[in-house]
DOKOL-420693 format. One line per field, with one value per residue (C-alpha): x, y, z; residue number from 1; chain; residue in one letter. Coordinates in steps of 0.25 Angstrom, whole numbers. Example, Ala and Ser with C-alpha at 12.3 -4.5 7.8 and 13.67 -1.06 7.14 Angstrom:
<rs>
xx = c(49|55)
yy = c(-18|-4)
zz = c(31|29)
gupa = c(1|2)
lomi = c(A|A)
rotor = c(A|S)
</rs>
This chain:
<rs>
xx = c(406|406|402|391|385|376|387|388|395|411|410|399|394|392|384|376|375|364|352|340|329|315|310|323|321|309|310|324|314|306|317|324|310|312|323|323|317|303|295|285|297|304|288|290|303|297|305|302|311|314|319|330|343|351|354|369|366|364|380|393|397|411|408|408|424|433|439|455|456|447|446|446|457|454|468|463|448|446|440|433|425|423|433|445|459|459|464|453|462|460|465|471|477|474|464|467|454|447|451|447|441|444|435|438|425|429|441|448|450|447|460|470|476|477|490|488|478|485|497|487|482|470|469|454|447|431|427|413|405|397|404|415|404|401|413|422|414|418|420|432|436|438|444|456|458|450|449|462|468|459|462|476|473|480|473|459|445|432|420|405|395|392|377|381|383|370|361|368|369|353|350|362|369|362|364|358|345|347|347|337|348|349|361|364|376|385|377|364|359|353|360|348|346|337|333|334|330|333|343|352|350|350|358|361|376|381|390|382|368|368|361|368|363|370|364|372|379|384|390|398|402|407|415|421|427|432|437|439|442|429|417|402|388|377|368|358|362|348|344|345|332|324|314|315|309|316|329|326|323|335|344|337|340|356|355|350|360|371|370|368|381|388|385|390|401|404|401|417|423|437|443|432|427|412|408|391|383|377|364|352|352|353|342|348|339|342|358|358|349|359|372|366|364|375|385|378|384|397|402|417|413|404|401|391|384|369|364|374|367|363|376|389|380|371|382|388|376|374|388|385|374|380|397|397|388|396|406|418|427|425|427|418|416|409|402|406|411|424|423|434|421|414|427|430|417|415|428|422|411|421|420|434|433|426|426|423|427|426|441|445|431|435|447|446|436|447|444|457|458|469|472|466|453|448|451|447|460|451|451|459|467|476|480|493|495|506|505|500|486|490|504|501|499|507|500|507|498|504|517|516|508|502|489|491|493|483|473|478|477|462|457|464|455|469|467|479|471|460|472|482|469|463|477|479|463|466|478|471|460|469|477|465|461|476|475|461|466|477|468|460|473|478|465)
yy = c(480|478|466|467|460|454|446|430|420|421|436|440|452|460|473|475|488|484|493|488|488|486|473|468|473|469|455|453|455|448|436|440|440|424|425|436|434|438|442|430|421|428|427|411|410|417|430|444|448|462|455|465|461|459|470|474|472|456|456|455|469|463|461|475|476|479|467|465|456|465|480|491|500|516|521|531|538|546|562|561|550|537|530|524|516|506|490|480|471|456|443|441|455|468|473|485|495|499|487|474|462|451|440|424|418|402|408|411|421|415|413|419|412|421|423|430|438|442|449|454|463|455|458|453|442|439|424|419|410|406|401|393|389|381|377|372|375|382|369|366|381|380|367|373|386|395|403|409|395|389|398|402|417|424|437|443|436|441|431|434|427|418|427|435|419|416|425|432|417|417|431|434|447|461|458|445|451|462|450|440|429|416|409|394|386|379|367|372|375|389|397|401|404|393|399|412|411|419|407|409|404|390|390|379|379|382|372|359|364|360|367|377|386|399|408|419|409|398|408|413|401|398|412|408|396|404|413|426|437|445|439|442|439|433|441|441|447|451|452|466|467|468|475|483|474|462|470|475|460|456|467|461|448|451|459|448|438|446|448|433|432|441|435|420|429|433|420|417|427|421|434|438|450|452|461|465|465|479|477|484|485|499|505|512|512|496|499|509|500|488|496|501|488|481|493|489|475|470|467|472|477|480|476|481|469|468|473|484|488|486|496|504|515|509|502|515|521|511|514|528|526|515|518|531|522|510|512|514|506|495|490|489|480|482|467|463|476|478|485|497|507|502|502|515|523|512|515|530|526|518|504|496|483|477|463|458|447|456|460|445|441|451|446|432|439|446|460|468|479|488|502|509|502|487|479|465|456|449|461|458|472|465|453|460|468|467|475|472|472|484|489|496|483|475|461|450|446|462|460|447|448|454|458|449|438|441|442|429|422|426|424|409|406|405|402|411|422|423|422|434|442|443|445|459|462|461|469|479|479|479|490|499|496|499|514|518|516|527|535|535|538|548|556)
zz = c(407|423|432|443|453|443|438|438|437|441|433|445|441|428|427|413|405|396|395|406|395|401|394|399|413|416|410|418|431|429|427|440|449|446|454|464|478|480|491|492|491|504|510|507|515|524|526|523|512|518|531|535|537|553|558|562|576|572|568|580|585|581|567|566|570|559|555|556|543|532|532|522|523|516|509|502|501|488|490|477|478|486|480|489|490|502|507|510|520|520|525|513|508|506|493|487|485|475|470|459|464|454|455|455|453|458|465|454|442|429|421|432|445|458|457|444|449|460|451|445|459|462|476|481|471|473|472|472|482|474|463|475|482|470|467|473|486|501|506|497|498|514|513|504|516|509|495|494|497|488|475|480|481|495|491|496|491|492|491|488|494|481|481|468|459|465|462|449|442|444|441|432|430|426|413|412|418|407|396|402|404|413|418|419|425|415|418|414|430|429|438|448|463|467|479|485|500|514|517|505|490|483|469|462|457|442|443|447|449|464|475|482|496|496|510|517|527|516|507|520|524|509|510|522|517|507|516|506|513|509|508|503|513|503|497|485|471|465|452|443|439|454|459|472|481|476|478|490|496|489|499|510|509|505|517|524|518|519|535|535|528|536|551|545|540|555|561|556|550|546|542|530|528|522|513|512|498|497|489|484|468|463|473|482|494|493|492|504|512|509|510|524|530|527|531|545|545|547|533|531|517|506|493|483|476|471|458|454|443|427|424|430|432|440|447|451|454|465|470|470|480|489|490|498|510|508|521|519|529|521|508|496|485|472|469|455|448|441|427|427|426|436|447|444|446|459|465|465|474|483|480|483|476|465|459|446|435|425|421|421|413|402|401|398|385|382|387|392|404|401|405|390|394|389|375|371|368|360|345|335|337|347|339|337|348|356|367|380|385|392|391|407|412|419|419|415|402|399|401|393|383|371|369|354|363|371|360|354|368|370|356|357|369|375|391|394|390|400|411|404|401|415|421|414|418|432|432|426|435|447|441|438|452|457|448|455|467|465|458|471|479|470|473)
gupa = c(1|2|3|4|5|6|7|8|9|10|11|12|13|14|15|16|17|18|19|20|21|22|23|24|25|26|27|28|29|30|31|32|33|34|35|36|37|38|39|40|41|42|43|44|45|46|47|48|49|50|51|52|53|54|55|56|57|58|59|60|61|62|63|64|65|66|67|68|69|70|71|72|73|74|75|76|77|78|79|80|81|82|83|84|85|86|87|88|89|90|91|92|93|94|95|96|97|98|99|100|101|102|103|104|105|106|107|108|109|110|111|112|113|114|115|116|117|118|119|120|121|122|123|124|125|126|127|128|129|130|131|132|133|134|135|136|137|138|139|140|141|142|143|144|145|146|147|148|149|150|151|152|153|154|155|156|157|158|159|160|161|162|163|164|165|166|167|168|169|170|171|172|173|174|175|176|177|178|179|180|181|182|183|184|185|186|187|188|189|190|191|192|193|194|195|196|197|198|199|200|201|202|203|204|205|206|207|208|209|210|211|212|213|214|215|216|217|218|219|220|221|222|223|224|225|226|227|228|229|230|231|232|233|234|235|236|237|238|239|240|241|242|243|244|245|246|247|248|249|250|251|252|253|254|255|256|257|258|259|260|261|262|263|264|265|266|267|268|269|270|271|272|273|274|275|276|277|278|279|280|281|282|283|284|285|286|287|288|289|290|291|292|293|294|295|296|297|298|299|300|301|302|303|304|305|306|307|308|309|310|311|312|313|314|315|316|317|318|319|320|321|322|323|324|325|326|327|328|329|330|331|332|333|334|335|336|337|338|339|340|341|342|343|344|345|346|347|348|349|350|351|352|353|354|355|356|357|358|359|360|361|362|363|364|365|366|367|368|369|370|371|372|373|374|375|376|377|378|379|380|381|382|383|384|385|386|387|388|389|390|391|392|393|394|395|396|397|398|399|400|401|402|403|404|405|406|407|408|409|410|411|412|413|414|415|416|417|418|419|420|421|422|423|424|425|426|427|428|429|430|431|432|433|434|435|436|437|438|439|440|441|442|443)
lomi = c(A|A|A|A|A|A|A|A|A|A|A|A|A|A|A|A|A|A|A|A|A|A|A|A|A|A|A|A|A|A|A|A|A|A|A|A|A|A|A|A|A|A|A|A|A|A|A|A|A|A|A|A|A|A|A|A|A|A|A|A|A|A|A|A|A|A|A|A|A|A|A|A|A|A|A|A|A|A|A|A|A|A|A|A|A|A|A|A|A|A|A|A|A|A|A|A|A|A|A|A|A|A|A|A|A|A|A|A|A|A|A|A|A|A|A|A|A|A|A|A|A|A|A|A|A|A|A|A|A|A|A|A|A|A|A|A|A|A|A|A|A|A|A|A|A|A|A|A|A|A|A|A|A|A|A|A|A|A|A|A|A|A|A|A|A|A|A|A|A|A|A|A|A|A|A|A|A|A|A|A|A|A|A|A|A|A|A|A|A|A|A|A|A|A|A|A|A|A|A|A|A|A|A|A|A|A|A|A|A|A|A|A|A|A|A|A|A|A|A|A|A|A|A|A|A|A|A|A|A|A|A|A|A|A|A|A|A|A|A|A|A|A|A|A|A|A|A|A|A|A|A|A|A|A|A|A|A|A|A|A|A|A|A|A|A|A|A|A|A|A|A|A|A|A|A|A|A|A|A|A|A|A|A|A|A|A|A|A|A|A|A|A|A|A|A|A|A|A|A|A|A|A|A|A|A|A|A|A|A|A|A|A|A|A|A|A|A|A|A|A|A|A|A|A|A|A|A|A|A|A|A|A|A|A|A|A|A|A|A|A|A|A|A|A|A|A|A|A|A|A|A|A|A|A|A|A|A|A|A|A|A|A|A|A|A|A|A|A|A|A|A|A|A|A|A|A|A|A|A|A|A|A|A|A|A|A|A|A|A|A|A|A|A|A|A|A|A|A|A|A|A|A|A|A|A|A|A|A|A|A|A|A|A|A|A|A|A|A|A|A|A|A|A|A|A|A|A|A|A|A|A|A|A|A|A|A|A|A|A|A|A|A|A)
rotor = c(X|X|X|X|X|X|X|X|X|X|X|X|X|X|X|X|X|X|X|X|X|X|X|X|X|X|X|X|X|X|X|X|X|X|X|X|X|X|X|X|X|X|X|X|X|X|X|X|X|X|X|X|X|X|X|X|X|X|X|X|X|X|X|X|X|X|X|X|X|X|X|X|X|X|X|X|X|X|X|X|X|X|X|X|X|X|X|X|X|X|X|X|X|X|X|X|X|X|X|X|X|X|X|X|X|X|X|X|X|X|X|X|X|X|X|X|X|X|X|X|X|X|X|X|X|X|X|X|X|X|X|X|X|X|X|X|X|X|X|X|X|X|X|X|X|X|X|X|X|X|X|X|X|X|X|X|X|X|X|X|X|X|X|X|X|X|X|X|X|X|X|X|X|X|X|X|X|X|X|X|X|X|X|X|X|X|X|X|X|X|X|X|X|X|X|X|X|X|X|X|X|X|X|X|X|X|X|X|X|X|X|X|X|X|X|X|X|X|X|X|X|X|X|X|X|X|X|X|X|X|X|X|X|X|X|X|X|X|X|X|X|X|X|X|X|X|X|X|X|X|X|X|X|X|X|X|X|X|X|X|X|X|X|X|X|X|X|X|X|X|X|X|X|X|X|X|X|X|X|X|X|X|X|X|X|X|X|X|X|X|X|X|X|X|X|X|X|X|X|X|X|X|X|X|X|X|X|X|X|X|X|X|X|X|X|X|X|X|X|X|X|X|X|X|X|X|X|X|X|X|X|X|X|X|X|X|X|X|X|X|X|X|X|X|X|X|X|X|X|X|X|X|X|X|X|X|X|X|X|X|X|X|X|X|X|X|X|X|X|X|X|X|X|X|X|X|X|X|X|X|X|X|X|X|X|X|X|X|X|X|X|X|X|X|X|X|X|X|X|X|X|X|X|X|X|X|X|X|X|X|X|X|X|X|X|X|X|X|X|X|X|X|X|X|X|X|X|X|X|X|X|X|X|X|X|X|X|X|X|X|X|X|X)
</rs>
């Protein structure tokens, strides 16, 4: 199992390994050209749906400068492959790299307070626009000083720009398209784009069904009352199943959105850094096209969003092509992928950080990350087990507690157990991260 960029809700983004069957494909396309921009409805705004993007020349000479609050600092460059050790310095501390993003959906983890999480080594935690921009909404936000006095974190935070939610809650994941599903907010509102537009896009809220506007200036504006320390330009997440054209327009417009993003960005910078979307699907043409362009802007970063494939294969395959272009003065951030497996065979290629819910999600099921690999708390073998989840470890819920308590918490629906379980997962995962490293160092 591994989470993508086709992920939704506060889990973002889950990548599918089931089989793409024709029937399957072919029916999922024809669902998604429901909801995907067409050509005659660009004609009917009026605008040329390969309208390039500004050029470099539009953006400050200044903007280029390196900034004195962000900058990636290179400890250690591997001779065997592109993998690396470095700092990625922000206003509020220093992350380690290659490292673990974990990821607080409303500005929180589920089941553990900040203070927990940061025992636990989490360093940078991703929270989503879109989901704040909800509820409780910027303005709030910004009257409380910011996000990290809001929740109480004093710790670096990276925001999207709320475009994932959108257009994955109307899309779905990959394997939704796979399986032919819909979604619909808990209050039976279907969880639809309403309008997708060169302005922005209209949604209507999961939570109450209002209308709301997102466009490259409002979701700026959000992050800046936010003020994280990284932030994410808008951009469009298309569906899997797309044809080239439709991909190809989709690029386009995220180019387009993105540079938008980026000069609202400039307008007041408050010590923020931005990090571009690289885009363009599998097709490499589209990925060096994208990767091109935005290395000609001023973002202080990259990240690698889109569709990243129907499996890890596919993912890496992508990386393959892209990483050894991506510059490397700054730092780069895989978009919502954090299986074991997929870190190790990215951190190759020269990715630095990756985010994902994906350890703290299993283990509110139940599912364990130890050092032999995982197990399920849940089996009846452990009923009697007194030993530790992992007697390496040295989390609290190790050095407290048995993995018979921990099986009888879990099965009693105990509360308790979402908390203790998720606490050893991301030590394990900032351990793992911590023992690459010095592998990388170690040559």
């Amino acid at each position: 199992f591994m989470a993508t960029r086709s992920t939704v809700l506060s889990c973002r983004r889950k990548l599918c390994f089931a089989p793409v069957a024709r029937q399957i494909h072919e029916s999922a396309k024809d669902e998604t050209a429901k909801v995907v921009r067409q050509s005659k409805r660009k004609k009917k705004n009026g605008i040329d749906p390969f309208t390039p993007p500004p050029p470099p020349s539009d953006f400050p000479s200044w903007a280029y400068d390196k900034k004195d609050f962000f900058h990636y600092e290179l400890v250690h460059q591997s001779k065997k492959s592109l993998a690396r050790v470095g700092r990625i310095h922000t206003p509020h501390g220093i992350v380690n790299t290659p490292g673990f993003v974990s990821v607080g959906t409303n500005g929180a983890l589920k089941a553990v307070d900040h203070r927990a999480a940061d025992d636990a080594g989490c360093e940078l935690m991703f929270m989503n626009t879109y989901h704040l921009l909800v509820q409780p909404g910027p303005e709030l936000i910004d009257q409380m000083g910011g996000l990290h006095k809001f929740v109480g974190r004093d710790r670096p935070i990276i925001t999207d720009s709320g475009g994932f939610q959108l257009f994955s809650l109307s899309y779905g994941s990959v394997e939704d398209e796979l399986n032919m599903k819909s979604r619909s907010g808990r209050h039976g509102w279907t969880n639809t784009v309403m309008k997708v537009e060169e302005e922005g896009a209209w949604f209507r809220s999961y939570r109450d069904g209002r209308l709301i506007k997102l466009t490259p200036e409002t979701t700026v504006q959000a992050q800046k009352a936010y003020r994280s320390d990284i932030i994410i330009p808008l951009d469009e997440l298309p569906p899997y199943h797309i044809d080239h054209e439709q991909l190809k327009e989709s690029v386009y417009l995220s180019h387009r959105w993105e540079a938008r993003s980026l000069k609202e960005h400039l307008k007041d910078i408050r010590q923020q850094a931005m990090y571009c979307v690289v885009h363009g699907g599998s097709e490499r043409e589209l990925r060096h096209y994208s990767l091109s362009y935005l290395s000609s802007l001023p973002f202080d970063g990259f990240a690698i969003g889109g569709s990243l494939g129907k499996d890890q294969d596919e993912l890496i395959g992508i990386l393959d092509f892209v990483m050894p272009k991506v510059p490397r003065d700054k730092p780069c951030h895989l978009l919502g992928i954090a299986d074991v497996g997929a870190i190790e065979r990215s951190i190759l290629l020269g990715v630095d950080t990756f985010d994902s819910c994906y350890p703290t999600r299993i283990a509110r099921h139940g599912t364990i990350l130890t050092s032999d690999g995982k197990i399920s708390i849940k089996q009846g073998k452990y009923k009697s087990d007194h030993r530790p989840l992992d007697e390496t470890c040295p989390c609290s819920t190790c050095k407290n507690h048995s993995r018979s308590y921990l099986h009888h918490l879990i099965k009693a629906h105990e509360p308790v157990s979402a908390s203790l379980l998720t606490i050893h997962n991301l030590v394990q995962m900032n351990l793992k991260m911590s023992t690459l490293r010095q592998k990388i160092l170690d040559g």
